[in-house]
C-alpha positions, 0 to 999 in steps of 0.5 A: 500500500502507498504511503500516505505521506506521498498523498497527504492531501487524500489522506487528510479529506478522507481522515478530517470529517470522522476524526472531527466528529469524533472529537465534537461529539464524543471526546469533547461530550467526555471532557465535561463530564469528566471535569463535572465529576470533580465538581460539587452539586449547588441547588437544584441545577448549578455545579461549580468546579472545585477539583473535588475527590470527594465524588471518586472517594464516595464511588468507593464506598462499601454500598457502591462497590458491592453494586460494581460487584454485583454488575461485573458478576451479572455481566460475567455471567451473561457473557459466559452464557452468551459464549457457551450458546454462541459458540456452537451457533457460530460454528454451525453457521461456519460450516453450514452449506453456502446457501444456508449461511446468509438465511442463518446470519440474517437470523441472528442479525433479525433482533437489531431491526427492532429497537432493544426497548421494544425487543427487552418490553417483548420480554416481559410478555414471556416471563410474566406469569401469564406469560408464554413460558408459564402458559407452556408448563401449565399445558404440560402440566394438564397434560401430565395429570390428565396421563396420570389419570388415565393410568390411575396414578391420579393421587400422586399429587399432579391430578387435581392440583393446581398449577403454580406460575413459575415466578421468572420476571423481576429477579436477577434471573430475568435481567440475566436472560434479558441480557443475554437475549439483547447482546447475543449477536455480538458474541455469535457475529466476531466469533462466526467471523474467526471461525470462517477463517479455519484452515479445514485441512487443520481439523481433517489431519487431527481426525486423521492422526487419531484426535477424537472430536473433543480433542480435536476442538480443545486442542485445534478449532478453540486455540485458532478462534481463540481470537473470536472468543476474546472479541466477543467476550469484550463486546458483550461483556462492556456494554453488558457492564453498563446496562440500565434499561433491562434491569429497570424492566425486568429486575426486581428491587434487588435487580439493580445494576450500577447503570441504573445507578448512573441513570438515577444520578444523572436524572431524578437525583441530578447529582451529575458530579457524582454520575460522572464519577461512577460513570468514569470508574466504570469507563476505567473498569472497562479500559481495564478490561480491553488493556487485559485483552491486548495482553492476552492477545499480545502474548498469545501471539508471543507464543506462537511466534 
C-alpha cells in the first residue's frame, strides 16, 4: 500500500470529517463530564468546579462497590452464557452449506431491526406469569395429570392440583436472560467471523492422526478462534457492564445494576458530579478490561511466534 505521506492531501479529506466528529461529539461530550465529576452539586441545577475527590472517594464506598460487584458478576455471567450458546451457533453457521449461511446470519442479525426497548418490553410478555413460558408448563402440566389419570396414578399429587406460575420476571434471573437475549449477536457475529477463517485441512489431519472430536476442538478449532472468543467476550461483556434499561424492566428491587445507578444520578437525583464519577470508574473498569485483552492477545501471539 502507498504511503500516505506521498498523498497527504487524500489522506487528510478522507481522515478530517470522522476524526472531527469524533472529537465534537464524543471526546469533547467526555471532557465535561469528566471535569463535572470533580465538581460539587449547588441547588437544584448549578455545579461549580472545585477539583473535588470527594465524588471518586464516595464511588468507593462499601454500598457502591458491592453494586460494581454485583454488575461485573451479572455481566460475567451473561457473557459466559452468551459464549457457551454462541459458540456452537457460530460454528454451525461456519460450516453450514453456502446457501444456508446468509438465511442463518440474517437470523441472528433479525433482533437489531427492532429497537432493544421494544425487543427487552417483548420480554416481559414471556416471563410474566401469564406469560408464554408459564402458559407452556401449565399445558404440560394438564397434560401430565390428565396421563396420570388415565393410568390411575391420579393421587400422586399432579391430578387435581393446581398449577403454580413459575415466578421468572423481576429477579436477577430475568435481567440475566434479558441480557443475554439483547447482546447475543455480538458474541455469535466476531466469533462466526474467526471461525470462517479455519484452515479445514487443520481439523481433517487431527481426525486423521487419531484426535477424537473433543480433542480435536480443545486442542485445534478453540486455540485458532481463540481470537473470536476474546472479541466477543469484550463486546458483550462492556456494554453488558453498563446496562440500565433491562434491569429497570425486568429486575426486581434487588435487580439493580450500577447503570441504573448512573441513570438515577444523572436524572431524578441530578447529582451529575457524582454520575460522572461512577460513570468514569466504570469507563476505567472497562479500559481495564480491553488493556487485559491486548495482553492476552499480545502474548498469545508471543507464543506462537
Amino acid at each position: 500500500m502507498e504511503s500516505w505521506r506521498k498523498n497527504p492531501i487524500v489522506f487528510w479529506l478522507l481522515n478530517l470529517p470522522p476524526a472531527f466528529w469524533l472529537f465534537v461529539f464524543f471526546i469533547v461530550p467526555l471532557g465535561i463530564v469528566w471535569v463535572i465529576s470533580f465538581g460539587e452539586k449547588r441547588g437544584v441545577i448549578d455545579i461549580e468546579i472545585t477539583w473535588t475527590l470527594d465524588n471518586y472517594v464516595r464511588a468507593v464506598e462499601p454500598l457502591y462497590l458491592e453494586i460494581f460487584w454485583k454488575s461485573i458478576v451479572m455481566a460475567g455471567i451473561a457473557t459466559l452464557a452468551c459464549l457457551v450458546v454462541g459458540y456452537p451457533v457460530a460454528f454451525a453457521i461456519a460450516f453450514a452449506p453456502d446457501r444456508l449461511k446468509a438465511i442463518l446470519l440474517i437470523a441472528v442479525v433479525l433482533p437489531f431491526w427492532i429497537n432493544a426497548l421494544i425487543r427487552t418490553y417483548a420480554l416481559i410478555a414471556v416471563f410474566r406469569s401469564r406469560g408464554s413460558i408459564n402458559f407452556g408448563l401449565e399445558w404440560l402440566w394438564e397434560q401430565a395429570s390428565a396421563l396420570l389419570g388415565l393410568v390411575g396414578l391420579g393421587e400422586l399429587a399432579l391430578l387435581g392440583e393446581k398449577f403454580v406460575p413459575v415466578p421468572l420476571l423481576y429477579n436477577n434471573t430475568a435481567v440475566t436472560l434479558g441480557i443475554v437475549y439483547a447482546f447475543f449477536p455480538f458474541m455469535v457475529l466476531p466469533l462466526y467471523a474467526n471461525i470462517e477463517k479455519i484452515d479445514r485441512s487443520y481439523i481433517e489431519a487431527s481426525l486423521d492422526l487419531g484426535a477424537g472430536q473433543w480433542r480435536t476442538f480443545f486442542s485445534v478449532i478453540f486455540p485458532l478462534t481463540w481470537h473470536g472468543v476474546l472479541s466477543g467476550v469484550i463486546i458483550v461483556f462492556v456494554p453488558a457492564l453498563g446496562a440500565f434499561f433491562i434491569p429497570d424492566l425486568l429486575g426486581g428491587t434487588d435487580s439493580q445494576l450500577i447503570g441504573n445507578v448512573i441513570e438515577r444520578q444523572f436524572k431524578s437525583a441530578n447529582d451529575w458530579p457524582f454520575g460522572g464519577a461512577l460513570s468514569f470508574l466504570l469507563m476505567y473498569l472497562t479500559f481495564g478490561a480491553l488493556a487485559l485483552r491486548a495482553v492476552v492477545s499480545g502474548r498469545k501471539q508471543g507464543l506462537e511466534a
